[in-house]
MARLOBA-312072 format. One record per residue (C-alpha): residue number from 1; x negated, y negated, z negated. Coordinates in Angstrom, 3 decimals. Example, Ala and Ser with C-alpha at 12.3 -4.5 7.8 and 13.67 -1.06 7.14 Angstrom:
<recs>
> 1 -12.300 4.500 -7.800
> 2 -13.670 1.060 -7.140
</recs>
This chain:
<recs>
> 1 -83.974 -123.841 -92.803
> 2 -85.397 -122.751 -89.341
> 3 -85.301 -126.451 -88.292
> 4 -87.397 -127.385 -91.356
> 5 -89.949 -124.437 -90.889
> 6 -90.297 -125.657 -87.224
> 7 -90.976 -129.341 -88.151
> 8 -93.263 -127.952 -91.135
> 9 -95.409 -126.440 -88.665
> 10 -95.562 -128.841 -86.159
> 11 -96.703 -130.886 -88.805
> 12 -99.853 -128.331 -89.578
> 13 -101.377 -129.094 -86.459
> 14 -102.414 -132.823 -86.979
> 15 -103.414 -131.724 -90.417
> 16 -105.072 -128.452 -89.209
> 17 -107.039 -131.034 -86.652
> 18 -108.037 -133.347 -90.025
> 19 -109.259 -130.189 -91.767
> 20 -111.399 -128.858 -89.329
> 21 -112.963 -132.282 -88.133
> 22 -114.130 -132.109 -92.022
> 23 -115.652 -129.175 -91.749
> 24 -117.102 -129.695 -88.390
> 25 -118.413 -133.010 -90.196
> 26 -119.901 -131.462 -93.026
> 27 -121.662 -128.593 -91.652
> 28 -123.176 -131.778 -88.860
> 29 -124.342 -133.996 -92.054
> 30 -126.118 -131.566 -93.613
> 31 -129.698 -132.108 -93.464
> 32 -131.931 -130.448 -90.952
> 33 -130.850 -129.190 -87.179
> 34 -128.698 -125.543 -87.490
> 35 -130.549 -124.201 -84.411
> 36 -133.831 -124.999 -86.182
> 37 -132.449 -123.620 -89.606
> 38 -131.653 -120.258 -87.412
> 39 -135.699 -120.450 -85.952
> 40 -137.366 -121.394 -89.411
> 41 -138.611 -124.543 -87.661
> 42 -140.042 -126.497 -90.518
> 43 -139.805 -130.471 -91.739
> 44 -142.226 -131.453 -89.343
> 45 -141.097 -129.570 -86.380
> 46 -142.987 -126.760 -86.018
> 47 -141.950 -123.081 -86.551
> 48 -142.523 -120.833 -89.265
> 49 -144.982 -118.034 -88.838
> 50 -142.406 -115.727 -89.116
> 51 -140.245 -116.644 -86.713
> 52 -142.809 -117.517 -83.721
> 53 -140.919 -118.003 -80.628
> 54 -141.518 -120.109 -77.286
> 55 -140.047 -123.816 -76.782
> 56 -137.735 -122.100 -74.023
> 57 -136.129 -119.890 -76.469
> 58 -135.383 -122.707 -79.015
> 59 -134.179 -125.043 -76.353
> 60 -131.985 -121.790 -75.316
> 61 -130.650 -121.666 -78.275
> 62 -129.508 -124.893 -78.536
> 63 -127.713 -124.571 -75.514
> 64 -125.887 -121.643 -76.912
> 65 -124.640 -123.440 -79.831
> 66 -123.935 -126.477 -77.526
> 67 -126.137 -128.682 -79.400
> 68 -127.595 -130.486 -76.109
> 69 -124.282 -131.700 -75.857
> 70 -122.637 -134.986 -77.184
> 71 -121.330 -134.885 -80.891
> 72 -117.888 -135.208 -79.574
> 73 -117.695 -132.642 -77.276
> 74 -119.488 -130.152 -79.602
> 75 -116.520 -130.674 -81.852
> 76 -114.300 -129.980 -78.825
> 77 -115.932 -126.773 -77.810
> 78 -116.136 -125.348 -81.332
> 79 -112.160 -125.924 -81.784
> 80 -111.632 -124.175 -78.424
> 81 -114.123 -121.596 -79.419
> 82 -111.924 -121.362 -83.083
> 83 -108.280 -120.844 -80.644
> 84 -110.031 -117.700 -79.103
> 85 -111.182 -116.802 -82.877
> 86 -114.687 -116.739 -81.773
> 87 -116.323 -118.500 -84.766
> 88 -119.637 -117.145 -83.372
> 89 -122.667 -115.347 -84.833
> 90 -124.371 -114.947 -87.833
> 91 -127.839 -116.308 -88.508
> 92 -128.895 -113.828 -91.047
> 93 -128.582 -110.631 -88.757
> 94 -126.686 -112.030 -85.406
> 95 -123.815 -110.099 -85.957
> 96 -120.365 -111.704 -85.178
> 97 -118.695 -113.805 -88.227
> 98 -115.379 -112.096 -87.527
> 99 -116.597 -108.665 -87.674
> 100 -118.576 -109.686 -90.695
> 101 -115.509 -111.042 -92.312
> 102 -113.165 -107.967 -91.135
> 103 -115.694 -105.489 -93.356
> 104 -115.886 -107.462 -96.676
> 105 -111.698 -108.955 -96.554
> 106 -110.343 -105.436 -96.864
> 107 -112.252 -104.961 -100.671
> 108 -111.046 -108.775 -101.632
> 109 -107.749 -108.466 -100.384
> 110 -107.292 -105.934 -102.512
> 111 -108.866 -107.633 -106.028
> 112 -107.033 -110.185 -105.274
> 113 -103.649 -109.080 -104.591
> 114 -103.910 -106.402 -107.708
> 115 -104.883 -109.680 -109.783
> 116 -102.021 -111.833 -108.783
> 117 -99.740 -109.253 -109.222
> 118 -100.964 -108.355 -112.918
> 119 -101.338 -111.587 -113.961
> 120 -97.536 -112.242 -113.053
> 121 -96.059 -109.277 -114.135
> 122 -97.971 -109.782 -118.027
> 123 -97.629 -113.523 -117.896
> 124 -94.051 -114.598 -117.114
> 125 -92.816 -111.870 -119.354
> 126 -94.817 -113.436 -121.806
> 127 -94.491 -117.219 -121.035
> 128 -91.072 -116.467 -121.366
> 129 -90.447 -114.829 -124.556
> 130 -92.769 -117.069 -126.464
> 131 -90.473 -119.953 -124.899
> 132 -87.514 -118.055 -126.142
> 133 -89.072 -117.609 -129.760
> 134 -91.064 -121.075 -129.909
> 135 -92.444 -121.711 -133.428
> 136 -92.096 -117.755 -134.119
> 137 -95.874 -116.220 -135.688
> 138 -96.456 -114.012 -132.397
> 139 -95.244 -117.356 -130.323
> 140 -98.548 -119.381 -132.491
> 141 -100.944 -116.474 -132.326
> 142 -100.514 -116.257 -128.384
> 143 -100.708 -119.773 -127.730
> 144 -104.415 -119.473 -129.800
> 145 -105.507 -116.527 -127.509
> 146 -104.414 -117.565 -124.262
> 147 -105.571 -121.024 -124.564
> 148 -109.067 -119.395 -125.889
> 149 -108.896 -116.842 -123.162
> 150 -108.380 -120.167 -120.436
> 151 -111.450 -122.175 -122.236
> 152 -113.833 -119.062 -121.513
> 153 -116.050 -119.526 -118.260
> 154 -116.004 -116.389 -116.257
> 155 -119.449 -116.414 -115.690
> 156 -120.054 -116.168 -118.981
> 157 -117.406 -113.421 -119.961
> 158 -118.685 -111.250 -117.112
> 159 -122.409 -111.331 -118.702
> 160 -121.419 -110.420 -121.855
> 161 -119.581 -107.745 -120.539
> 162 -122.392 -106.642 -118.590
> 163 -124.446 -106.871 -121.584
> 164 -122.026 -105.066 -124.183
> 165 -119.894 -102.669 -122.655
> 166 -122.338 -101.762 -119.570
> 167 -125.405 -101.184 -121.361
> 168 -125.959 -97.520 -122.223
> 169 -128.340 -99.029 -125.330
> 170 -124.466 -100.577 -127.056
> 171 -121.562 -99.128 -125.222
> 172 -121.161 -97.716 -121.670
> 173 -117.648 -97.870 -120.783
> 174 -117.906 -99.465 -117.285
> 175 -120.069 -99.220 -114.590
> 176 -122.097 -102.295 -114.225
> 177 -122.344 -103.143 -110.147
> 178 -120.659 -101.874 -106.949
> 179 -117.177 -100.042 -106.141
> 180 -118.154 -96.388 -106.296
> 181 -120.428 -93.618 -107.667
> 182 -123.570 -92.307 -106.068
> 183 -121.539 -89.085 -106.048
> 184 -118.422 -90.780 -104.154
> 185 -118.592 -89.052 -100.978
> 186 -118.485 -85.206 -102.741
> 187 -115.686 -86.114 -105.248
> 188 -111.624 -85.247 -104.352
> 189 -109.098 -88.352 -103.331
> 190 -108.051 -87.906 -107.015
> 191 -111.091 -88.644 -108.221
> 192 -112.682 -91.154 -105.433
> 193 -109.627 -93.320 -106.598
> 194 -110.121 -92.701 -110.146
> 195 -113.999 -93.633 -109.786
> 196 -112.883 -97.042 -107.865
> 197 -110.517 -98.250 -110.482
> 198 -113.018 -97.285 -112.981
> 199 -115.625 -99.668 -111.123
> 200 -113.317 -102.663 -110.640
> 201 -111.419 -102.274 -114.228
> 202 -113.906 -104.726 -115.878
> 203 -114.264 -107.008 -112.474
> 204 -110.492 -107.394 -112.804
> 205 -110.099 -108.178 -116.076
> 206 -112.499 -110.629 -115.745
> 207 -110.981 -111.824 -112.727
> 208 -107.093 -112.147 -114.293
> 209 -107.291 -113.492 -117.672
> 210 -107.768 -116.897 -116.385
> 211 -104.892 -116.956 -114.393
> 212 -102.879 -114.715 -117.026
> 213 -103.880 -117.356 -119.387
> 214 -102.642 -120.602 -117.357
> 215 -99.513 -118.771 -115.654
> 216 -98.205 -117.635 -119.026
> 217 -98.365 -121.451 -120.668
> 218 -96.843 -122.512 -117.395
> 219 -94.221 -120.680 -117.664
> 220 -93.451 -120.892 -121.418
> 221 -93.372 -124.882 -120.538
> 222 -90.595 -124.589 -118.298
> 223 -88.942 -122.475 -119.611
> 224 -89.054 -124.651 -122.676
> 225 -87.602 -127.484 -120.672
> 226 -85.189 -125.444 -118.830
> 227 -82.987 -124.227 -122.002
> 228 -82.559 -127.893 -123.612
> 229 -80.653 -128.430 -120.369
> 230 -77.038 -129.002 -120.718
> 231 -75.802 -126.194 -118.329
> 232 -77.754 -123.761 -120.729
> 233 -75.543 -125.009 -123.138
> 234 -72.569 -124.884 -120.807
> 235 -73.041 -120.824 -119.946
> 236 -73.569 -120.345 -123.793
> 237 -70.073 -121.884 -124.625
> 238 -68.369 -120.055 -122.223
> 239 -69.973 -116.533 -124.153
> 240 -71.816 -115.458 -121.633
> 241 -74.675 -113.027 -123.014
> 242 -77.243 -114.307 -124.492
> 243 -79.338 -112.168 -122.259
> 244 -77.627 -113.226 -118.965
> 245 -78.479 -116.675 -120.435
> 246 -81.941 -116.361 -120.007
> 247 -82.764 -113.875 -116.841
> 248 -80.024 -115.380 -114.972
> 249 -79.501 -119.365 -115.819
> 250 -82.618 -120.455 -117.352
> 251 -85.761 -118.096 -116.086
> 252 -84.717 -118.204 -111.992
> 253 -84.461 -122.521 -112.698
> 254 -87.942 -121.989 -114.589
> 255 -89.779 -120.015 -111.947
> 256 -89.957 -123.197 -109.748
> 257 -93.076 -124.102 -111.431
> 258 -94.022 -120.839 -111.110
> 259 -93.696 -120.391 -107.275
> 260 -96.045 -123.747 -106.658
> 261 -98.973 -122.040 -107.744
> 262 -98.585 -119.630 -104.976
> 263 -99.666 -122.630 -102.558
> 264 -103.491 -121.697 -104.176
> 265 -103.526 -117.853 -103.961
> 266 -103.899 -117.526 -100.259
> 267 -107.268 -118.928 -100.283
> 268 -108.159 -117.117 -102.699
> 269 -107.009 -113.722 -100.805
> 270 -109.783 -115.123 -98.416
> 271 -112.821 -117.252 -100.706
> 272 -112.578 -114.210 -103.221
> 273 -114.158 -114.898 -106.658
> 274 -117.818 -116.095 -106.059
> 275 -119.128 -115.608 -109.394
> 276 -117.434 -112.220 -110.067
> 277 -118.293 -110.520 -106.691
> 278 -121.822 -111.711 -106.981
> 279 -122.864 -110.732 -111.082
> 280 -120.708 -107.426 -110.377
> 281 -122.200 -106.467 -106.595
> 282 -119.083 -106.052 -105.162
> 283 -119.340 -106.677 -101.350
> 284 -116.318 -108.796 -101.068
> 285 -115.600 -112.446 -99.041
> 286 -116.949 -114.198 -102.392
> 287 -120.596 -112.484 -102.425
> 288 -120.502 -113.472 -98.779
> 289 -119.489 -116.961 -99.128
> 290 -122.707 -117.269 -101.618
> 291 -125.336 -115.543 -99.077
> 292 -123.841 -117.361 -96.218
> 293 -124.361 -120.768 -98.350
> 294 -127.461 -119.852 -99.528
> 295 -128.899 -119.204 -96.416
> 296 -127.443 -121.930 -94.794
> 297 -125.276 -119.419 -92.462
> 298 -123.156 -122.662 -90.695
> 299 -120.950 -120.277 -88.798
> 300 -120.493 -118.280 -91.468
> 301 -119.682 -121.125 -94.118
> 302 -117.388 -122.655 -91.130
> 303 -115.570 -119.641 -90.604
> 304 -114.589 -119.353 -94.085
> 305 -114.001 -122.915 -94.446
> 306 -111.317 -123.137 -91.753
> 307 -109.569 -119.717 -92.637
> 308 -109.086 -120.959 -96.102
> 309 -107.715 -124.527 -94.942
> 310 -105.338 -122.314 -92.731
> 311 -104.274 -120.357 -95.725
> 312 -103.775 -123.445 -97.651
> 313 -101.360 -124.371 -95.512
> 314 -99.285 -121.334 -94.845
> 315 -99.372 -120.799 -99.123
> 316 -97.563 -124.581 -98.921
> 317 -95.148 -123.847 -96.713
> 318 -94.192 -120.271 -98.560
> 319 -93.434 -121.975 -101.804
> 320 -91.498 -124.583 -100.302
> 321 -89.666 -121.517 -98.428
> 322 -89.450 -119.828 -101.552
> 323 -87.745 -123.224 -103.271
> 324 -84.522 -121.986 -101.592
> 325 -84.790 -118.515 -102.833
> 326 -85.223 -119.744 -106.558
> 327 -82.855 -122.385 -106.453
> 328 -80.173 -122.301 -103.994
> 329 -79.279 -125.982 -104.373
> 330 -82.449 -126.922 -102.456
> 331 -81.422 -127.411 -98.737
> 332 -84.173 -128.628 -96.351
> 333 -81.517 -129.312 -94.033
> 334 -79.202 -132.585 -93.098
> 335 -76.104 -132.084 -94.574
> 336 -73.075 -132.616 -92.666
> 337 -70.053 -134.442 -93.908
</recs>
């Protein structure tokens, strides 16, 4: 196992290099110069009234972001800039990405992890027991929600949500923008944590039922597959529970599945939920993501870019880590005669 997890991540770095190239690439491509996006020089060359500065200061700032230099070598200072985890500075306010990043991760960390950890604990239950009881009337009628719950863009859930049970003219039942109360700062712990799961209750929900939707059929597919399998039918000869049956034999062989889709949720931990942070005004890495792109941040969108891709690949080499723990008759090692 150790031998594998050291080859695994030896193999990251020439893939880490291929990812990052990309998004050196892309940010390079895009049209206009990023030291003259950062001035507000315009399409012929001249700068905006706004942002009148002298030819000295432009050329100095093209020096900063090593844009004087050779394509190549820009690519090599950025990487070695990216090893220190200097990914620069901002070119809406000038403040550093990283400390940028640091203040928003902490709020989608925590929307994120609460997410993946409801959706799991509702949909496996459920995935399995409508696996369990396929054909059965509550098996039918949750197949018709979920997949109507999965069809539903979230953009336009979270606007009728805003509209319906925000709006004080139908029903208020959830604040409609932000984490906390004007009040927050003279309310008790008790109820400064009451007020911030009443803000993000809605923003949640929205967030999950995606994932609850597609996790649940997921499972309640291999599950499906896993019980027509002939050592199912072995353990039920020899009278074991029927109980033991499923929770031991068939759901830990069934959660393979399962355990690849963990590969995506790192990123996500990090890119947050664009749509949902923006429409509900939560200051999270997904609201960010949109300003920086909107504004044409490059360090910004680079930043995220390249923490994502690293994600990515620490998410892949979990699950295949987490293989062994499922199913013990996975061995990433030679085997010895």
């Amino acid at each position: 196992m150790l031998q594998y997890i050291l080859q695994r991540i030896l193999l990251f770095i020439p893939t880490l290099l291929v990812i990052t190239l990309i998004a050196f690439g892309l940010t390079r491509l895009a049209p206009g110069d990023p030291a003259a996006v950062k001035a507000g020089v315009g399409a012929e060359g001249t700068l905006s009234a706004r942002n009148v500065m002298s030819q000295e200061t432009f050329e100095l700032w093209r020096k900063q972001m090593h844009l004087d230099r050779p394509i190549v070598e820009q690519y090599v200072l950025w990487l070695a800039d990216i090893a220190r985890l200097d990914f620069g500075v901002s070119f809406i306010d000038n403040r550093p990405v990283l400390e940028k990043i640091a203040e928003r991760l902490p709020v989608t960390l925590v929307m994120n992890i609460a997410a993946v950890a409801l959706a799991y604990l509702v949909a496996i239950p459920l995935g399995v027991y409508s696996a369990i009881r396929s054909g059965s009337i509550l098996d039918r009628l949750s197949t018709v929600v979920l997949f109507a719950l999965y069809s539903l863009p979230s953009f336009w859930v979270a606007t009728i949500a805003l509209t319906f049970v925000c709006n004080p003219e139908f029903v208020y039942l959830f604040p409609s923008h932000g984490l906390t109360s004007y009040r927050f700062d003279f309310l008790s712990t008790s109820e400064k944590l009451a007020d911030v799961l009443w803000h993000l209750a809605l923003p949640m929900a929205v967030y999950t039922y995606g994932s609850f939707a597609f996790i649940s059929r997921q499972m309640r597919s291999a599950m499906l597959e896993t019980i027509r399998q002939d050592f199912i039918r072995t353990a039920r000869a020899k009278g074991l529970s029927e109980r033991r049956v499923v929770f031991v034999h068939a759901m830990r062989n069934s959660l393979i599945p399962i355990v690849t889709l963990l590969a995506g949720i790192l990123p996500g931990l990090v890119g947050g939920s664009v749509i949902v942070e923006t429409i509900f005004s939560i200051p999270g890495m997904g609201e960010l993501s949109y300003r920086a792109l909107v504004a044409r941040d490059y360090p910004m969108v680079m930043a995220i870019f390249t923490l994502s891709a690293v994600l990515t690949l620490i998410g892949i080499l979990l699950s295949d880590i987490l293989y062994s723990v499922v199913d013990p008759r996975i061995s990433y090692g030679k085997r010895t005669s």
